[in-house]
C-alpha positions as CSV (number, residue, x, y, z in Angstrom):
1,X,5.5,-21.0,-35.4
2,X,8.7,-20.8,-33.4
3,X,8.4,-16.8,-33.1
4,X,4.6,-17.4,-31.7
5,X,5.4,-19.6,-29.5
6,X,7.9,-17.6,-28.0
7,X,6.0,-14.5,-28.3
8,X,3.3,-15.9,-25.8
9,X,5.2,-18.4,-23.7
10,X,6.0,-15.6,-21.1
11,X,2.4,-14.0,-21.2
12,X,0.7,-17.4,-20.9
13,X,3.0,-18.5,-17.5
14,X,2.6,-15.2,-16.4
15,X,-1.6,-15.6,-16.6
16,X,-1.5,-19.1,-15.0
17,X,1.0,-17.8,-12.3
18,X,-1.7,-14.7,-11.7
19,X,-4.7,-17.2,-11.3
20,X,-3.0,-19.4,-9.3
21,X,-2.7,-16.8,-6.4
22,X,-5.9,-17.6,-4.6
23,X,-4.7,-21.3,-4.2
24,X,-1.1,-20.1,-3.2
25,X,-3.4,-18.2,-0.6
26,X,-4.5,-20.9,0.6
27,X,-1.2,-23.0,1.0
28,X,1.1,-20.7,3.3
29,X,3.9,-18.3,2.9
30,X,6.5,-20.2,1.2
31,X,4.2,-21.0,-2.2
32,X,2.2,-17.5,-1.7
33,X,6.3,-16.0,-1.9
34,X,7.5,-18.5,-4.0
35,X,4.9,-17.8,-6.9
36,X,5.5,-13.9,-6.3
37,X,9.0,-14.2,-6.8
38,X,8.3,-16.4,-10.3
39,X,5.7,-13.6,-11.3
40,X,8.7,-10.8,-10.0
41,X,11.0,-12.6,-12.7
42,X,9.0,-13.8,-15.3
43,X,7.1,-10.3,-15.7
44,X,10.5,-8.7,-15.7
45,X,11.7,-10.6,-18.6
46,X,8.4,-10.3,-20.8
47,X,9.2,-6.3,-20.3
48,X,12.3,-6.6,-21.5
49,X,12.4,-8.9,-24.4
50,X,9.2,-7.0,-25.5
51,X,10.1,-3.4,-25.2
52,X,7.8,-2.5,-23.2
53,X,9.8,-0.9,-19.8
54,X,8.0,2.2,-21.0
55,X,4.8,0.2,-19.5
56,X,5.7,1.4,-15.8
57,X,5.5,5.2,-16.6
58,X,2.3,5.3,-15.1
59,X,1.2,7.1,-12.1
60,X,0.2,4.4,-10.0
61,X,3.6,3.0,-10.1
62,X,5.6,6.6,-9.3
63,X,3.1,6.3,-6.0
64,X,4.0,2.9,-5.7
65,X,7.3,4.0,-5.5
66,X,6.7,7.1,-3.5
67,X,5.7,4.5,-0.8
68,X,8.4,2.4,-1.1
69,X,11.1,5.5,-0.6
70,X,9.4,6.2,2.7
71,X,9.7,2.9,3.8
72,X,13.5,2.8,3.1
73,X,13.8,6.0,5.2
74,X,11.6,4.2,7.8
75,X,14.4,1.5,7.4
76,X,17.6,3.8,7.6
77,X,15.6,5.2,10.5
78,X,14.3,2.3,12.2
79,X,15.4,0.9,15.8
80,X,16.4,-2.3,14.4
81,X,17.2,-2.2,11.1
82,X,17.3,-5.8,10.7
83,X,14.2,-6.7,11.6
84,X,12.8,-4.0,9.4
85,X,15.3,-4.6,5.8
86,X,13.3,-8.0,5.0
87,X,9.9,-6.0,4.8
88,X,11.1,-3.1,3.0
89,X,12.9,-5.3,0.4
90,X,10.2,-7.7,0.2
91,X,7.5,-5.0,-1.2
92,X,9.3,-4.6,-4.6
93,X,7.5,-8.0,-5.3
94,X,4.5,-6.6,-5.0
95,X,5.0,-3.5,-7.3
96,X,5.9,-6.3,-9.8
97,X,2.7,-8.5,-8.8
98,X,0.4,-5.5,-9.6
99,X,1.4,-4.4,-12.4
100,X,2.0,-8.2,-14.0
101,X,-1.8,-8.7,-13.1
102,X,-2.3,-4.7,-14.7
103,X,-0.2,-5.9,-17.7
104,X,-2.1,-10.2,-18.1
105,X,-5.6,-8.3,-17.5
106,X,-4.6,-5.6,-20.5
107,X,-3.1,-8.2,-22.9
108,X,-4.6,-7.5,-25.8
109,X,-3.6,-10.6,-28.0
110,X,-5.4,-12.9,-25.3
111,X,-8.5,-12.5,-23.4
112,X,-6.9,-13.6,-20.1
113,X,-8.8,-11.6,-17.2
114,X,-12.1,-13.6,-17.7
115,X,-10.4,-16.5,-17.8
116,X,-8.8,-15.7,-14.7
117,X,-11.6,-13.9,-13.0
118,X,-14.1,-17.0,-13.6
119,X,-10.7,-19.4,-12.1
120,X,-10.8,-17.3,-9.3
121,X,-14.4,-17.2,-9.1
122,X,-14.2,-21.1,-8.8
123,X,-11.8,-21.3,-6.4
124,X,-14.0,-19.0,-4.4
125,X,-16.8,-21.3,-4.5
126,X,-14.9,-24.5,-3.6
127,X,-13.6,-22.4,-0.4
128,X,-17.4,-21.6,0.2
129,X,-18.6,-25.4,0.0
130,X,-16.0,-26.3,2.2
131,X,-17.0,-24.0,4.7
132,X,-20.3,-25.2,4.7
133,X,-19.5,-28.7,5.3
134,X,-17.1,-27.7,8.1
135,X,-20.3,-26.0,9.9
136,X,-22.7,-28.7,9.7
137,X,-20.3,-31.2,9.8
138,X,-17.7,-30.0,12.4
139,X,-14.4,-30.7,9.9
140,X,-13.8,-29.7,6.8
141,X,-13.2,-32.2,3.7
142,X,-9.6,-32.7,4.4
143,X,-10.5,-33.1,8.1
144,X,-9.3,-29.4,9.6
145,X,-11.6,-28.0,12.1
146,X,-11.1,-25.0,14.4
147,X,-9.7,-24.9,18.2
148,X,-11.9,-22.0,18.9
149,X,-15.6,-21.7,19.4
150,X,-17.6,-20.0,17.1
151,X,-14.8,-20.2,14.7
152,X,-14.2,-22.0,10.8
153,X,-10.6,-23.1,9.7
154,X,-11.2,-24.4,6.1
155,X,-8.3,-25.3,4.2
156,X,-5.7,-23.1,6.3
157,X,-6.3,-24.8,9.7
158,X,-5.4,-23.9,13.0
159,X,-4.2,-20.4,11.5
160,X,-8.3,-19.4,12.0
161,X,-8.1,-16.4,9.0
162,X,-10.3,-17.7,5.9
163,X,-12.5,-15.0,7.0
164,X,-9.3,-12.4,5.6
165,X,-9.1,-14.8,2.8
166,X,-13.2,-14.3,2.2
167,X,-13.4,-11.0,2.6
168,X,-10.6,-10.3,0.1
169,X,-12.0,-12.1,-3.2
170,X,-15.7,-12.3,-2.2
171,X,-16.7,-8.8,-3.9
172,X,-14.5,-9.8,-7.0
173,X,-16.1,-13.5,-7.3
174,X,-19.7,-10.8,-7.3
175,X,-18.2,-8.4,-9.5
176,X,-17.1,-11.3,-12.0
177,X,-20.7,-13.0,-11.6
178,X,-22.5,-9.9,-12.6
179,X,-20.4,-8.9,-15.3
180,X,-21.2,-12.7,-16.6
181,X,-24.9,-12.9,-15.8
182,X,-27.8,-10.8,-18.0
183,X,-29.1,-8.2,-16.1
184,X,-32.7,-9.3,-15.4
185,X,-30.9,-12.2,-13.7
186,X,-31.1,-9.8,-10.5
187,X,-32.3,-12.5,-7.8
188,X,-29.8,-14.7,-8.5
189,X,-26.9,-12.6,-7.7
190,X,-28.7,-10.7,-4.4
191,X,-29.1,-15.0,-3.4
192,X,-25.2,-15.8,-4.4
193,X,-24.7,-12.3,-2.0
194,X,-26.8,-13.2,0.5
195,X,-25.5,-16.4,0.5
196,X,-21.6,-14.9,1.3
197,X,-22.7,-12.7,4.0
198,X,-23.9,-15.7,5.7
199,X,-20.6,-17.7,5.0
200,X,-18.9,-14.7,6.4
201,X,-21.0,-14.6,9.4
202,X,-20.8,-18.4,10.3
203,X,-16.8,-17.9,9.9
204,X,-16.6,-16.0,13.0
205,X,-14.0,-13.3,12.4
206,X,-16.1,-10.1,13.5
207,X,-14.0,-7.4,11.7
208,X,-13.6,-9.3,8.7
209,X,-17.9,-10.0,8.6
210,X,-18.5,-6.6,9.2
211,X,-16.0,-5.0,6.4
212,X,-17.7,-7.6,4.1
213,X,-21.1,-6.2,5.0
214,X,-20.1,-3.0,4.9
215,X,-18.6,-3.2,1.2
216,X,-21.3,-5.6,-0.2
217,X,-24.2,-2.7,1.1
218,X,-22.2,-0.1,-0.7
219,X,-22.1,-2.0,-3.9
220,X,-25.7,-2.5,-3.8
221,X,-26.1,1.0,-3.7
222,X,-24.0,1.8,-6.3
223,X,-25.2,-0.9,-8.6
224,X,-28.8,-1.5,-7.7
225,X,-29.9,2.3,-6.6
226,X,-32.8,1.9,-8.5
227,X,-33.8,-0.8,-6.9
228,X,-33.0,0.8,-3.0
229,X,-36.4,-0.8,-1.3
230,X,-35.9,-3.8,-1.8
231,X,-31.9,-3.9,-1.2
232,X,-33.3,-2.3,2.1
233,X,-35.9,-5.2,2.9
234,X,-33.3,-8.1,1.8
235,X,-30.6,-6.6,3.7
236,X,-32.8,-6.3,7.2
237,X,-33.4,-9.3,6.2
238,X,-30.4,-10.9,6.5
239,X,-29.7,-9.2,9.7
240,X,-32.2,-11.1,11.1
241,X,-31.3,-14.0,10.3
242,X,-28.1,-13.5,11.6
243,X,-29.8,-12.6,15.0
244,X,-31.5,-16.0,14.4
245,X,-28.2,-17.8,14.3
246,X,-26.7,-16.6,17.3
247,X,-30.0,-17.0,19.3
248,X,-30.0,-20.4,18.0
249,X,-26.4,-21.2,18.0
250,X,-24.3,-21.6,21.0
251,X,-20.7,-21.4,20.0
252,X,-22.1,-18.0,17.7
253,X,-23.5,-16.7,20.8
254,X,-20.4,-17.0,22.7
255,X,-18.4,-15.3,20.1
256,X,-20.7,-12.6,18.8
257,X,-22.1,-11.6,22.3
258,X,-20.3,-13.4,25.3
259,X,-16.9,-12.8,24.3
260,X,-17.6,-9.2,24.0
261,X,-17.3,-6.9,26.7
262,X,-19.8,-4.4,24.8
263,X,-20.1,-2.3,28.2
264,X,-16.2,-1.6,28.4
265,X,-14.5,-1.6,25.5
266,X,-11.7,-0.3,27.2
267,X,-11.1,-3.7,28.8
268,X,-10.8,-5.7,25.4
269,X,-7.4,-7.3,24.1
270,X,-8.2,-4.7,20.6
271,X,-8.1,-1.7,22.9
272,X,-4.9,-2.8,24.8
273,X,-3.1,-3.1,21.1
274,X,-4.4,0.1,20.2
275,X,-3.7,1.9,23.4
276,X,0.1,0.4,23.0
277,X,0.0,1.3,19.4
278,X,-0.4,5.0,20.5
279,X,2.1,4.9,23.3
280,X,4.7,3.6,21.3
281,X,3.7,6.5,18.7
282,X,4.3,9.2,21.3
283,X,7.4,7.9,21.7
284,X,8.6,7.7,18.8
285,X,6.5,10.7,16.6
286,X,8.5,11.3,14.0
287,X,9.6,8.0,12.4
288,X,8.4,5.3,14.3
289,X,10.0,2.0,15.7
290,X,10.5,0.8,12.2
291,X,8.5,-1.7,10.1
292,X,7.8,-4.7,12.2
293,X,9.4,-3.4,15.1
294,X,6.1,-3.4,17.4
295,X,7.0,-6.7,18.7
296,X,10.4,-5.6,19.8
297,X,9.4,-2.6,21.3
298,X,6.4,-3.6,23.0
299,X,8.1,-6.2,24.9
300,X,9.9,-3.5,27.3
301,X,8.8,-2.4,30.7
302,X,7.4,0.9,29.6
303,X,4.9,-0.2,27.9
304,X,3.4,-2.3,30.6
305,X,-0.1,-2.0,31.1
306,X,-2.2,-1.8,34.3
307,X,-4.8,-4.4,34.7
308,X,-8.1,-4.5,36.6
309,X,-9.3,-7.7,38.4
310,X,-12.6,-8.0,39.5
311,X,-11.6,-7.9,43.2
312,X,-10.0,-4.0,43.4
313,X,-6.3,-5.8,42.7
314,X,-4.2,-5.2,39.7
315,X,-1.2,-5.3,38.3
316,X,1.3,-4.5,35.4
317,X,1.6,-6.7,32.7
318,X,2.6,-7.1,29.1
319,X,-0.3,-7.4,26.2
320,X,2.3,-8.4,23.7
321,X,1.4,-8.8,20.2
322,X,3.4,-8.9,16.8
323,X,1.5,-5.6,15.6
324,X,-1.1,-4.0,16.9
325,X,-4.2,-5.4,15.1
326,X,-5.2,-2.0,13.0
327,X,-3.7,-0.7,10.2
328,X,-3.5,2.7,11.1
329,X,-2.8,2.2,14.8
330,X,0.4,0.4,13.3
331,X,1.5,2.6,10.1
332,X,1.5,5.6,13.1
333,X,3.5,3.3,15.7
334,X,6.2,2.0,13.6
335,X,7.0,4.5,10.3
336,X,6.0,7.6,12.9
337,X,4.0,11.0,11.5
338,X,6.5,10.7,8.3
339,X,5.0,7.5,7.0
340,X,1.6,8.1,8.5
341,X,1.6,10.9,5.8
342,X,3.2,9.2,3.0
343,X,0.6,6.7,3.8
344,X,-2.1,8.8,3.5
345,X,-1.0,10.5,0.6
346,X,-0.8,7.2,-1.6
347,X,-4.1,6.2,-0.9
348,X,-5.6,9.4,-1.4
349,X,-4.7,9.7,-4.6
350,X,-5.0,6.4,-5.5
351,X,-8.7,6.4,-4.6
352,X,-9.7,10.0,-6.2
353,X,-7.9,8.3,-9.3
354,X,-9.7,5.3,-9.0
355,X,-13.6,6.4,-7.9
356,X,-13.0,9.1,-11.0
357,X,-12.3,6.0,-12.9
358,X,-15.8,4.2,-11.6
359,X,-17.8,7.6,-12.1
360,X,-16.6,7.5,-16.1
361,X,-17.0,3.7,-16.7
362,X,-19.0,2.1,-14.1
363,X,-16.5,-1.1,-14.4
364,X,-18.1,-3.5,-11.4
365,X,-14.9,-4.6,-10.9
366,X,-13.3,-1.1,-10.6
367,X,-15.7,-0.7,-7.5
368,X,-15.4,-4.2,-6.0
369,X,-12.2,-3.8,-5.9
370,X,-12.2,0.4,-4.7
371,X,-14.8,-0.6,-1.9
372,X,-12.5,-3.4,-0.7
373,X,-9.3,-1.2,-0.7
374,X,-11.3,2.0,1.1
375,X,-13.0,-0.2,4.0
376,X,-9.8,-2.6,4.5
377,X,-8.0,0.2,5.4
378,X,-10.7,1.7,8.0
379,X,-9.1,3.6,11.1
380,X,-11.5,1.5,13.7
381,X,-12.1,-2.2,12.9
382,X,-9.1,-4.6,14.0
383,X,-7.4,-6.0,11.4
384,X,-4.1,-8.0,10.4
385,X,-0.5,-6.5,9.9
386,X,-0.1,-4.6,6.7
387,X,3.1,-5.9,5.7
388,X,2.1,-9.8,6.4
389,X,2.7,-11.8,3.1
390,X,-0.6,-13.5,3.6
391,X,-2.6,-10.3,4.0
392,X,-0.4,-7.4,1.9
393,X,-1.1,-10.0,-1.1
394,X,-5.1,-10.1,-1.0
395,X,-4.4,-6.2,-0.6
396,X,-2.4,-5.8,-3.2
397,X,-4.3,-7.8,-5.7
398,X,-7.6,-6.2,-5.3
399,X,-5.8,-3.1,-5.4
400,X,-4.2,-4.1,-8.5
401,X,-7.4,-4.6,-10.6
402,X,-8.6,-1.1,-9.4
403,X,-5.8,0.5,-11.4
404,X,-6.1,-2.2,-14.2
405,X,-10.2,-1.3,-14.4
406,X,-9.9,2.3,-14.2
407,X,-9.2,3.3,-18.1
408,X,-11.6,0.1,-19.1
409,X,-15.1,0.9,-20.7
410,X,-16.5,-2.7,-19.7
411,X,-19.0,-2.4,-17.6
């Protein structure tokens, strides 16, 4: 008894650690770390006492580390080396993190992923109900409520990014729903989808909304291709409603169309970031400022930007930010043409892997989780940094179950 008990102690902390991660999400850096760090040790133990270091020789985690070399060169390389050693250190954990959740979702002894999957798939819909009582009710149920029009909080507050949080675990919470539902059950998952664009929508973070609607149409292709005319109707469907809201809806108005300068882009705070994003780039071609450098280098007088005003003055001012609110706009600016291409090289192999994977299993969650890696990391839409603890860890985990899905036959 003492030998099973000690057999599964590790695996079964390690599981309730993994489904945990939504609600350290949802409780700031210091849990969201603090639980990583527990998963970091506790996987690393379970590997060792069970022989199984031999679980790593995989390809995914020779990419993983790939990436992680060029980020120490970044950090040998990088302006300020201190700012830039936390980040660089700090990604190990999430080498560990995917393949604990790669290793818990594989466990063959224990059926652990649906377990896990349907936790999360709660957690989801707790966050969802909240969010609806915060619109109609103007707080949410512990009594947050945003500072900005046209914008949710739910549980994290005055922080304003549930939407990142929404995005990144509303395509798994469909992908475990229809992998749990019978198949002529159709209608009730295109309501439950329908039903999270909307959420997404009334959240009020625009890039985050239209990455979600951009992924869910995809999988609806994928998934529902026979059925294309009438995932055409229900999805110009939607859009009208949504045109319905903001007609109706002042604060949705002022954020989706008044806060918008649709007829000059090049006057919005995005375009500022990106424009400084490419300055400091140019600057710096070859290796960049370093990883989470922006902020220190955007602060000097060269990068200064004219403004406009409406009555033919201007000046030069700073449009400082921590990062420049894109992805790829920051990978260029702080790890240079180097990590831009080290970059690109992980995640195109990771993806031909992984879409091979989909095309020889049709796992759901395989593709909920590819179509949220593929359209997070979009070279247009704003988005947070990449190396954030918040947002690297909603990354990282969908990108974790693409690998775990890719050699499964569940479908």
């Amino acid at each position: 008894m003492f030998s099973l008990v000690n057999n599964f102690f590790f695996p079964r902390v390690l599981s309730i650690l993994i489904a945990l991660l939504p609600v350290a999400l949802l409780s700031g850096s210091l849990i969201i770390n603090s639980v990583q760090i527990l998963i970091l040790f506790i996987f690393s133990i379970e590997l060792i006492k069970e022989r199984k270091i031999n679980f790593l020789n995989n390809i995914f985690f020779y990419l993983l580390i790939f990436l992680w070399f060029s980020f120490i060169i970044n950090l040998i390389l990088s302006t300020v080396p201190e700012a830039t050693l936390p980040r660089v250190i700090g990604f190990v954990r999430f080498i560990f993190l995917i393949f604990a959740i790669k290793y818990i979702f594989n466990f063959e002894k224990e059926n652990y992923s649906k377990k896990i999957l349907l936790f999360w798939f709660f957690i989801f819909l707790v966050v969802t109900l909240d969010l609806i009582v915060e619109y109609f009710f103007g707080k949410n149920i512990f009594g947050f409520k945003s500072y900005m029009p046209g914008r949710l909080a739910g549980f994290l507050n005055d922080e304003l990014k549930i939407g990142g949080y929404y995005l990144g675990f509303a395509l798994i919470s469909i992908g475990t729903i229809y992998q749990s539902i019978k198949r002529e059950n159709f209608l009730i998952l295109l309501l439950l989808i329908v039903i999270f664009l909307i959420i997404s929508f009334l959240i009020g973070e625009r890039s985050n909304f239209i990455k979600l609607f951009i992924m869910i149409f995809l999988f609806c292709l994928f998934v529902f291709n026979k059925k294309l005319p009438t995932i055409l109707i229900i999805f110009s469907c939607v859009i009208l409603v949504f045109f319905g809201l903001i007609l109706n809806n002042e604060k949705l108005k002022y954020r989706y169309l008044s806060q918008i300068n649709y007829s000059n882009i090049s006057q919005t705070l995005y375009y500022q970031h990106y424009k400084s994003a490419i300055h400091i780039f140019k600057d710096h071609p070859y290796f960049g400022v370093g990883i989470k450098n922006f902020r220190n280098e955007i602060i000097k007088d060269e990068y200064k930007d004219r403004v406009e005003y409406e009555k033919g003055t201007s000046e030069y001012r700073h449009i400082i930010s921590t990062h420049p609110h894109q992805i790829n706009f920051e990978i260029l600016s702080e790890t240079g043409i180097f990590g831009f291409i080290c970059y690109l090289i992980f995640f195109i192999l990771s993806f031909i892997k992984a879409f091979s994977g989909y095309l020889k299993n049709k796992n759901i969650l395989l593709l909920s989780s590819f179509l949220f890696c593929l359209i997070y990391l979009n070279p247009i839409l704003p988005s947070g940094s990449f190396f954030t603890t918040y947002s690297a860890t909603i990354f990282w985990i969908n990108y974790a179950l693409m690998i775990t899905f890719i050699k499964s036959t569940k479908k």
